[in-house]
C-alpha positions as CSV (number, residue, x, y, z in Angstrom):
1,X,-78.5,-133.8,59.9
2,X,-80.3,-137.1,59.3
3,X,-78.7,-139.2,56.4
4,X,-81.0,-139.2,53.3
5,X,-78.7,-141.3,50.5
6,X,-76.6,-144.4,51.6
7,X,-73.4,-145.0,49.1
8,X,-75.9,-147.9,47.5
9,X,-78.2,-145.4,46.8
10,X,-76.0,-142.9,45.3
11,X,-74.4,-145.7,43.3
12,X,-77.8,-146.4,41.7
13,X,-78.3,-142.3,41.0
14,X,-74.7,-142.9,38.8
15,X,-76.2,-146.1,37.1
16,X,-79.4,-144.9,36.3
17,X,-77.9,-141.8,34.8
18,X,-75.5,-143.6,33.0
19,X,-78.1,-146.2,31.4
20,X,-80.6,-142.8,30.7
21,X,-77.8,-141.3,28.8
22,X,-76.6,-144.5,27.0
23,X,-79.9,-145.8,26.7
24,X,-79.3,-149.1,27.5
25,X,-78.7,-151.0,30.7
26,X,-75.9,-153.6,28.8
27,X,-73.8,-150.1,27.6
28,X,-74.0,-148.6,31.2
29,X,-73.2,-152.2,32.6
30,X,-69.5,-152.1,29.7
31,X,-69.0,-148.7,31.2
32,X,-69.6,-149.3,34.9
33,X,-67.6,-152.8,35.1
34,X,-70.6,-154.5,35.7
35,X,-72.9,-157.1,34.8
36,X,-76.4,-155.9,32.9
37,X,-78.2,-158.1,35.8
38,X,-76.5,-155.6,38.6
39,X,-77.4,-152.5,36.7
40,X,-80.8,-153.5,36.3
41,X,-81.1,-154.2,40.2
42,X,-80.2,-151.3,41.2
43,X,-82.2,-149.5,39.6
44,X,-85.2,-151.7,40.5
45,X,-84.1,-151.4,43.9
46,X,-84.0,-147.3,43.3
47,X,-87.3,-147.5,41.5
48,X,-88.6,-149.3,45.0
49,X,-87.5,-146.7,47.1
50,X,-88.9,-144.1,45.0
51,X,-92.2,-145.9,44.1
52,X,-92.1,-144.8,40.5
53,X,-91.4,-146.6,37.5
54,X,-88.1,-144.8,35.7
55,X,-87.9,-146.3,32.6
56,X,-90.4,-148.4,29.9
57,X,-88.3,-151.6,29.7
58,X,-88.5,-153.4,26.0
59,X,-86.8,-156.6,24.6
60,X,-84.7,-154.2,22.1
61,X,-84.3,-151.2,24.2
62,X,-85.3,-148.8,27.6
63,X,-86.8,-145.3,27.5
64,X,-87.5,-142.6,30.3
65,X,-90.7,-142.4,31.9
66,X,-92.4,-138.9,32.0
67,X,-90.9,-139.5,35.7
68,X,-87.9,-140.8,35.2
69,X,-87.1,-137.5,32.4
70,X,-87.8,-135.3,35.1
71,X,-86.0,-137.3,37.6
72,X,-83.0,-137.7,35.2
73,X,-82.2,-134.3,34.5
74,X,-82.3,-133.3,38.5
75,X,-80.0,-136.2,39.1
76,X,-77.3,-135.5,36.6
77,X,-77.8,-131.7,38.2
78,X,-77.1,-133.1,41.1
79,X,-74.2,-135.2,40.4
80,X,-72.5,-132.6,38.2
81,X,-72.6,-130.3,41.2
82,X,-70.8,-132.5,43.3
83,X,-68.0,-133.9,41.0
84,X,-67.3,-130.2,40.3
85,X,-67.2,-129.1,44.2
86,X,-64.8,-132.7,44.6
87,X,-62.7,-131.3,41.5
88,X,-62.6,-127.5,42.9
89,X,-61.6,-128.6,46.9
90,X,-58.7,-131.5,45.3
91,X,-57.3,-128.8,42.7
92,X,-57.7,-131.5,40.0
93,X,-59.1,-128.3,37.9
94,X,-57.0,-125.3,38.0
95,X,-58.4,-124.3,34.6
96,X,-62.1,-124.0,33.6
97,X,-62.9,-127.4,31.7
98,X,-66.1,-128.8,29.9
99,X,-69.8,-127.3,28.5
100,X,-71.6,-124.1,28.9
101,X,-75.1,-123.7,28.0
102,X,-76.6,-120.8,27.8
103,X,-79.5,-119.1,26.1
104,X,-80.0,-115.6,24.4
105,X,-82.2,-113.0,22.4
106,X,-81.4,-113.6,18.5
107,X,-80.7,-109.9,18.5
108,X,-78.4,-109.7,21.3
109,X,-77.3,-113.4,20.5
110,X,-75.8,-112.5,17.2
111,X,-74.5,-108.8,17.2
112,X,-73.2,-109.1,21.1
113,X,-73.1,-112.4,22.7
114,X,-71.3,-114.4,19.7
115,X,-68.6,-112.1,18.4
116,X,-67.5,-112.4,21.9
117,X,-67.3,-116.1,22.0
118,X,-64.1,-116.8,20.3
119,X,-61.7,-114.2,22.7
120,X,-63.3,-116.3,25.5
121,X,-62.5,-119.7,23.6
122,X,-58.8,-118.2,23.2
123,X,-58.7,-117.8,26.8
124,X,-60.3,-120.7,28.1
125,X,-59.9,-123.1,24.8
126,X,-60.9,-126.3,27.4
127,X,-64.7,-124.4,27.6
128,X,-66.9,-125.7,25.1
129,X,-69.7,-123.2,24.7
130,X,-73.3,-124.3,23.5
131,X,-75.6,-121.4,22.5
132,X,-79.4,-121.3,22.0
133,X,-80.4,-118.2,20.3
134,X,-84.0,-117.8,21.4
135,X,-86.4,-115.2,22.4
136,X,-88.6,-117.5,24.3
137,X,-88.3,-117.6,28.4
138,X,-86.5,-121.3,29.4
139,X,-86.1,-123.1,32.5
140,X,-83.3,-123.9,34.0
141,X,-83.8,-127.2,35.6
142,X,-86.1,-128.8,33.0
143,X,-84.0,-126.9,29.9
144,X,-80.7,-127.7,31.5
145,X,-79.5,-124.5,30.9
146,X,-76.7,-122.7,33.1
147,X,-77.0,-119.6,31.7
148,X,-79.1,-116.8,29.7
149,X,-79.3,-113.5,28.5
150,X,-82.9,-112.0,29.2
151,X,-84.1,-108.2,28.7
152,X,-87.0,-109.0,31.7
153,X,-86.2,-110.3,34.8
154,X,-89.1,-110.7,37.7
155,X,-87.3,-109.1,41.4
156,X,-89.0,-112.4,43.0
157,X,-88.1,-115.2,39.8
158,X,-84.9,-116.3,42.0
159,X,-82.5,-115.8,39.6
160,X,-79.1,-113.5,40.0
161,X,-79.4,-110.8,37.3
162,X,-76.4,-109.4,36.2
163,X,-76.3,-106.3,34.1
164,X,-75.0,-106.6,30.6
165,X,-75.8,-103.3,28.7
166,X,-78.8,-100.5,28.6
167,X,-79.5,-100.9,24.7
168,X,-80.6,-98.0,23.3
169,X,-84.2,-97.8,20.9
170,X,-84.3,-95.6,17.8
171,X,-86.8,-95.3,15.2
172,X,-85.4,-96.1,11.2
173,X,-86.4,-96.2,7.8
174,X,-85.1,-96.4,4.4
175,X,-84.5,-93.2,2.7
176,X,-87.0,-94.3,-0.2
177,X,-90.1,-95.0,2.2
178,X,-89.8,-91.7,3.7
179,X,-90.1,-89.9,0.2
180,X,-93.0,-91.9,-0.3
181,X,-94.6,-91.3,3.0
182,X,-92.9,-88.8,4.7
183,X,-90.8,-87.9,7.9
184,X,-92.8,-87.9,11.0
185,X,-92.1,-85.3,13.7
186,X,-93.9,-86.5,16.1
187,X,-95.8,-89.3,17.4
188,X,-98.9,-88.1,16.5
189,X,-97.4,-88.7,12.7
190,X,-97.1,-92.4,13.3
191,X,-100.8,-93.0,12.7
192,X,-100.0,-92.1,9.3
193,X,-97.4,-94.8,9.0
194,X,-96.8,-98.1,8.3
195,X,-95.1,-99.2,11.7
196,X,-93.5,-102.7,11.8
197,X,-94.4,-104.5,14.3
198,X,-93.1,-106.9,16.8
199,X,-94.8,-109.9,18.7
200,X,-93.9,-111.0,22.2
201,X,-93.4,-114.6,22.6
202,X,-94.2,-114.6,26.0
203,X,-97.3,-112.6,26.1
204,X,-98.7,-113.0,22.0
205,X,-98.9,-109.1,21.8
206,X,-97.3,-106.1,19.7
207,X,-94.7,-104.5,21.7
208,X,-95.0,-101.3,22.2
209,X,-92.3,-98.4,20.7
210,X,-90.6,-97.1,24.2
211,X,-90.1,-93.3,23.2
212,X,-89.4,-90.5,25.0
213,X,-92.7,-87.7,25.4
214,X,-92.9,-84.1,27.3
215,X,-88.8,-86.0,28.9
216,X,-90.5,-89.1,30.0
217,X,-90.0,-92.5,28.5
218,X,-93.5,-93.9,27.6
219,X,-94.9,-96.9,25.7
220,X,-96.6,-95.4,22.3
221,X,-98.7,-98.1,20.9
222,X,-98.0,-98.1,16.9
223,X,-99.9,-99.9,13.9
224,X,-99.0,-101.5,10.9
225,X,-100.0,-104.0,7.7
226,X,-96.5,-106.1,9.0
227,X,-96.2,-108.1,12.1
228,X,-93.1,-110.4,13.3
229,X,-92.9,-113.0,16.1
230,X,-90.1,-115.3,17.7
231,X,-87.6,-112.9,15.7
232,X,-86.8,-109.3,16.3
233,X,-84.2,-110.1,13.7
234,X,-87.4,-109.9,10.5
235,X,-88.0,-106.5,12.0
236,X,-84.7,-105.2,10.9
237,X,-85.2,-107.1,7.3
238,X,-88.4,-105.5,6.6
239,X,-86.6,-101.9,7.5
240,X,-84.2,-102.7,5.2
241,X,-86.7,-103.8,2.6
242,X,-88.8,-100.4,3.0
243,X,-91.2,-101.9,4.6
244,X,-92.1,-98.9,7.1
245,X,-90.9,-97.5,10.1
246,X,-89.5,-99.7,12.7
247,X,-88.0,-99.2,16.5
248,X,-85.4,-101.7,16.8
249,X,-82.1,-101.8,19.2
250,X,-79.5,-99.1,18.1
251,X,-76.6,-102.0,18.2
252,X,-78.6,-104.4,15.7
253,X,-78.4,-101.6,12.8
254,X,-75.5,-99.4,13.4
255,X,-73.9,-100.4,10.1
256,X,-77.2,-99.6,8.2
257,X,-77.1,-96.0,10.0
258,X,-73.6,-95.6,9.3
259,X,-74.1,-96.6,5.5
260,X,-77.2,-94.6,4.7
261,X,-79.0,-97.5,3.9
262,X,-82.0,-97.2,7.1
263,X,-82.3,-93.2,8.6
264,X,-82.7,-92.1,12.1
265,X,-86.3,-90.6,12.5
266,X,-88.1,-88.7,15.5
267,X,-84.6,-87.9,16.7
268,X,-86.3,-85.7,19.9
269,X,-87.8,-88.5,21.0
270,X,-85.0,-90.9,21.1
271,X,-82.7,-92.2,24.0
272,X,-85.1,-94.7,25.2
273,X,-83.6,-97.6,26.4
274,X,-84.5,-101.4,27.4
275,X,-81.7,-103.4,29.5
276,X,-80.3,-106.9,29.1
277,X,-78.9,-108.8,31.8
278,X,-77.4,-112.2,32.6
279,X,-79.2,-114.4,34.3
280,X,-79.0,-118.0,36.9
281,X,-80.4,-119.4,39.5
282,X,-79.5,-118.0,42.7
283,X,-79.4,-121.4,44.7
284,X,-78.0,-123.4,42.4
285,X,-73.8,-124.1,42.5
286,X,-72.2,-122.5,40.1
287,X,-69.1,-124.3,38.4
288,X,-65.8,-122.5,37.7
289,X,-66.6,-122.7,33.6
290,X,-69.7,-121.1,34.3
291,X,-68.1,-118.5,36.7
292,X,-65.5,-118.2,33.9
293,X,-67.9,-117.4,31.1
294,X,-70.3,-115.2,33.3
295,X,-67.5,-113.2,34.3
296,X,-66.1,-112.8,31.0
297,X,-69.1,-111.5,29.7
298,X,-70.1,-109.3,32.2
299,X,-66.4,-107.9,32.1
300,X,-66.5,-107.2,28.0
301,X,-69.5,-105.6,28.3
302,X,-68.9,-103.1,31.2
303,X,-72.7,-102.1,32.1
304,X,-72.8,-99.5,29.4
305,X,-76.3,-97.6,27.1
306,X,-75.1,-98.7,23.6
307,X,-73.1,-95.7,21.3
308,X,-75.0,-93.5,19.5
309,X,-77.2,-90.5,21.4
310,X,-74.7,-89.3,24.9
């Protein structure tokens, strides 16, 4: 194999890293031992050899190019992946050690993903653990994310999915909007409802309710004077509120159902079910924290539908 990166050139990666993330070539110079002038030449000379221009260069201060953003966030990738394989093969860590980041559904995010978080912190307490609760689709590289929580997952996106839980669907309502309008029995009885309705980030388009017709599941497209985007979170809200009928994940509202305050409708058409899974790139090294916290999770949650129908 043909040598690609001489120790000069790795040792300008490390410098122009450290003055990105410092944002100043005198700061990374303190840090580094150096002079500014020798941080500042080696990343000329690593600007040469890449022929593009890494930073915008000022009296007062630097800034990343478009380029050197991009090229920045690879690089620390990079380096990260070594120091952690050098830290793995010298034993130096034994136990998991520095930041997580990983990205989830708000609805997952806050009624499975977070309660979670502090018997892993108990076990791990040198794991720091950042959390993006969002419904929108993120990339690894660019988002610098290690992990996430998705419900979709392409077979050809090149990412390990690994199976969290089958959440299960049901249809609800507050007791007081279904004396008003009625019970439906079937789905033909929705038209006559207000159905809440849900907007996908990724596509801009009402979801579907996933219900189960003649034993098949099926997608019933539903109407209603209420839509919600970004947050399947409002959905559960405007149930509460009496705002119509809404399918929403069995786990988000189980205290409702338990309370009386939102009812189970269209009970024989229940038991649909939409999975969640945890998600990273397949090529990509994984460090032990990461390991730690995918395991953990994966673990706790034992593949499982959520309670309710058997």
């Amino acid at each position: 194999m043909a040598r690609e990166f001489g120790v000069t050139s790795l040792g300008s990666i490390e410098l122009f890293c450290l003055a990105a993330d410092l944002e100043s070539f005198t700061a990374a110079a303190r840090q580094a031992a150096l002079t500014p002038a020798a941080v500042s030449r080696a990343i000329g000379r690593l600007e040469e050899r890449l022929q593009v221009r890494l930073f915008v260069r000022t009296t007062r201060r630097i800034r990343l190019t478009d380029e050197g953003r991009a090229y920045h966030q690879q690089c620390k990738q990079a380096l990260g992946q070594l120091a952690e394989a050098e830290r793995q093969l010298s034993g130096h860590q034994a136990q998991p050690a520095g930041v997580v980041r990983i990205s989830a559904p708000t609805s997952f995010g806050h009624h499975r993903l977070l309660p979670l978080l502090p018997a892993f912190r108990a076990r791990h307490p040198q794991v720091a653990v950042d959390v993006q609760l969002s419904n929108r689709n993120i990339d690894f590289t660019a988002d610098g994310f290690d992990l996430a929580v998705r419900g979709r997952v392409q077979a050809d996106s090149g990412l390990i999915a690994r199976p969290l839980m089958d959440a299960e669907l049901v249809v609800v309502a507050t007791k007081a909007y279904l004396r008003q309008r009625g019970t439906p029995k079937s789905v033909e009885d929705l038209r006559q409802h207000d159905c809440i309705q849900f907007v996908l980030p990724r596509t801009g388009q009402h979801v579907p309710w996933r219900l189960r017709v003649d034993g098949d599941e099926s997608d019933v497209p539903t109407q209603g004077g209420i839509s919600v985007s970004e947050d399947i979170v409002g959905v559960a809200t405007l149930a509460r509120a009496g705002a119509g009928l809404a399918q929403i994940y069995r786990f988000m509202i189980e205290k409702d159902l338990d309370s009386g305050t939102l009812v189970e409708v269209l009970k024989p058409l229940g038991g649909a079910s939409r999975p969640f899974s945890l998600i990273y790139p397949a090529n990509r090294h994984m460090p032990l924290r990461v390991r730690a916290l995918a395991d953990f999770l994966v673990a706790s949650m034992k593949p499982r539908r959520s309670p309710g129908r058997a």
